[in-house]
C-alpha positions as CSV (number, residue, x, y, z in Angstrom):
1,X,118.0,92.3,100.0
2,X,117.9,88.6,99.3
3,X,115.7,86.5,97.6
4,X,114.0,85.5,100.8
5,X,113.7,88.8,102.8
6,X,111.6,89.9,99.6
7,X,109.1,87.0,99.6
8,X,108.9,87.4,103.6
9,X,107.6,90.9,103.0
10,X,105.8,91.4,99.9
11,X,104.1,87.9,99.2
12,X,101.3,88.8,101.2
13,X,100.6,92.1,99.0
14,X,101.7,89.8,96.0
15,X,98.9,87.6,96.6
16,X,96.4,90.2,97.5
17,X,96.7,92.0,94.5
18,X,96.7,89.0,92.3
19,X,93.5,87.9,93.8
20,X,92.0,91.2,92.4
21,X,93.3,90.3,89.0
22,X,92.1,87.1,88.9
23,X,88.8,87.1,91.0
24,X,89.6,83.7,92.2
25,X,92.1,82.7,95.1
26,X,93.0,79.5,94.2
27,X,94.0,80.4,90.6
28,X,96.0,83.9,92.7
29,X,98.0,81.5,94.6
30,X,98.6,79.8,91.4
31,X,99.7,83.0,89.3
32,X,101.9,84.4,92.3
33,X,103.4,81.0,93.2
34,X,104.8,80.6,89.4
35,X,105.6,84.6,89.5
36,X,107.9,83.7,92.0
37,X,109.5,81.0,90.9
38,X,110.5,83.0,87.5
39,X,111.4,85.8,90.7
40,X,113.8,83.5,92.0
41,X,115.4,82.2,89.0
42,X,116.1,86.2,87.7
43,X,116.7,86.9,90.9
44,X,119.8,89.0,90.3
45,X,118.0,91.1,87.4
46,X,115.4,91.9,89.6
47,X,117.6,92.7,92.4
48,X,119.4,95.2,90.1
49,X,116.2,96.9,89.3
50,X,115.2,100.3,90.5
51,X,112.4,98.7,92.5
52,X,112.5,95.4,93.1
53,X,108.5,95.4,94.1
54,X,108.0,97.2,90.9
55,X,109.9,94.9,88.6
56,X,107.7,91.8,90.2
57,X,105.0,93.7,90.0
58,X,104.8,93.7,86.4
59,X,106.0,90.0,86.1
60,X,103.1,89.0,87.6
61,X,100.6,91.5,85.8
62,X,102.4,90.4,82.7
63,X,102.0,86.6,83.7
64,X,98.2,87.4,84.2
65,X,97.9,89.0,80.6
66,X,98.9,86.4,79.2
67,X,97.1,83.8,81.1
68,X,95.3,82.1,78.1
69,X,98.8,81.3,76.1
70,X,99.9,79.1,78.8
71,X,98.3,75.9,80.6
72,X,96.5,77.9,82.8
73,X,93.6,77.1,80.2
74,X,93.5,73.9,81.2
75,X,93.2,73.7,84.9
76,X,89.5,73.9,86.8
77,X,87.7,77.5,87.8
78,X,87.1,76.9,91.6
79,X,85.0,79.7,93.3
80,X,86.2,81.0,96.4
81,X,85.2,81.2,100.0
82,X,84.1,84.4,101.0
83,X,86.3,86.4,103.7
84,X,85.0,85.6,107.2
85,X,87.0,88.1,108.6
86,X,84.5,91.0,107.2
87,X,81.6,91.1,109.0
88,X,78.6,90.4,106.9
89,X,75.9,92.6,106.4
90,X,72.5,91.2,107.9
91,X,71.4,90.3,103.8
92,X,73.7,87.8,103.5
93,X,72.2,86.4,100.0
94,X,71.8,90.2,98.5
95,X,75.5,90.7,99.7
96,X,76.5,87.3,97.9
97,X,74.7,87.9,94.7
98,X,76.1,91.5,94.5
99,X,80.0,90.4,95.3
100,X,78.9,88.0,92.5
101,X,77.7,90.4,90.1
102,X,80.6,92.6,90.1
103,X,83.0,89.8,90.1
104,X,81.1,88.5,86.5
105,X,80.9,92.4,85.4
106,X,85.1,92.2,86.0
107,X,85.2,89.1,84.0
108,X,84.5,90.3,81.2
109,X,86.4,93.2,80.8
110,X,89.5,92.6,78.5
111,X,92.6,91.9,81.1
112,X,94.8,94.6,80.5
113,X,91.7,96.8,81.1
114,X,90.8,95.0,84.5
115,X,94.6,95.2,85.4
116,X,94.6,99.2,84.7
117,X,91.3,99.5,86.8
118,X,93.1,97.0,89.8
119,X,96.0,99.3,90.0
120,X,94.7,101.6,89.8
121,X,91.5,101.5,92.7
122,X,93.1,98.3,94.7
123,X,97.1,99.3,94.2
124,X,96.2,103.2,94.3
125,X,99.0,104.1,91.6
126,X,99.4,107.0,89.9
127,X,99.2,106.6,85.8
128,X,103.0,106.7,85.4
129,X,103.5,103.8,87.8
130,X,100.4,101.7,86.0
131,X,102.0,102.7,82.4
132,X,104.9,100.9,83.6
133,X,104.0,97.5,84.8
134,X,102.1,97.7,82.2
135,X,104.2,98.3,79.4
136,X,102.3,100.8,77.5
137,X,102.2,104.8,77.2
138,X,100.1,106.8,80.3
139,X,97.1,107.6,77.6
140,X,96.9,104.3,77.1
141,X,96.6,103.9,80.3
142,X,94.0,106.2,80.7
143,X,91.8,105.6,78.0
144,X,92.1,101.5,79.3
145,X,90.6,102.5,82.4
146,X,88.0,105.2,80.7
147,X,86.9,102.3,78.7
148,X,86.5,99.5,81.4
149,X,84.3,102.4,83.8
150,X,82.3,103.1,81.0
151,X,81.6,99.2,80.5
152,X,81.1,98.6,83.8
153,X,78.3,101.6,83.9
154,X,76.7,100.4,81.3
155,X,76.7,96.9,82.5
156,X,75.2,98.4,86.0
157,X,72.7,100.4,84.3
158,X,71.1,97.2,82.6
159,X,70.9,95.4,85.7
């Protein structure tokens, strides 16, 4: 497989699941677009690995960890436009202010916790698989995504 056949079919997916990491498109595009261009400098090392998807995978989730060390800082939060393609419930403001709430309730959970909980519910991977791009043991794992769902109840029981 070459460099290109891979973007052709698993930038979409790429992008999808960066959005859910980042909560914000504009800054998805951003972390997948300099994913790739780290991709396609290694591209031979990645090409070698076991699974290609896997190996990128983990680039990007490790690019998104550690988000605040780079210039990423500086650039401007934009919020984004919500999906026209979903048909919208007749409440359009309740709808708004509760895709709002849980995006702030994600915000705030330590990355590598919201990662853990993204692959897990978005990516639907088992532990082993998460543990990997992750680069950390399956109880850590585990106990990450314990911790985030106990956050996030706590956080929905006070609103």
């Amino acid at each position: 497989m070459t460099y290109e056949e891979f973007a052709d079919t698993r930038l979409a997916p790429l992008l999808r699941y960066a959005v859910m990491l980042t909560g914000e498109p504009h800054q998805a595009q951003d972390l997948v677009q300099e994913t790739m261009v780290r991709v396609q400098l290694n591209w031979r090392r990645v090409a070698r690995a076991d699974s290609p998807e896997r190996y990128v995978r983990r680039m990007l989730t490790n690019q998104y960890v550690d988000w605040r060390r780079g210039s990423w800082v500086r650039r401007v939060l934009l919020r984004g436009e919500p999906d026209t393609s979903v048909p919208m419930p007749t409440d359009h403001a309740q709808s708004a202010v509760d895709r709002d709430q849980v995006w702030s309730w994600l915000s705030r959970l330590p990355r590598r916790q919201r990662a853990a909980l993204v692959l897990r519910y978005y990516e639907d991977l088992p532990d082993v698989e998460i543990a990997d791009t992750l680069g950390c043991a399956v109880g850590t794992v585990r106990s990450s995504i314990s911790r985030a769902l106990a956050t996030l109840r706590a956080e929905y029981v006070e609103a």
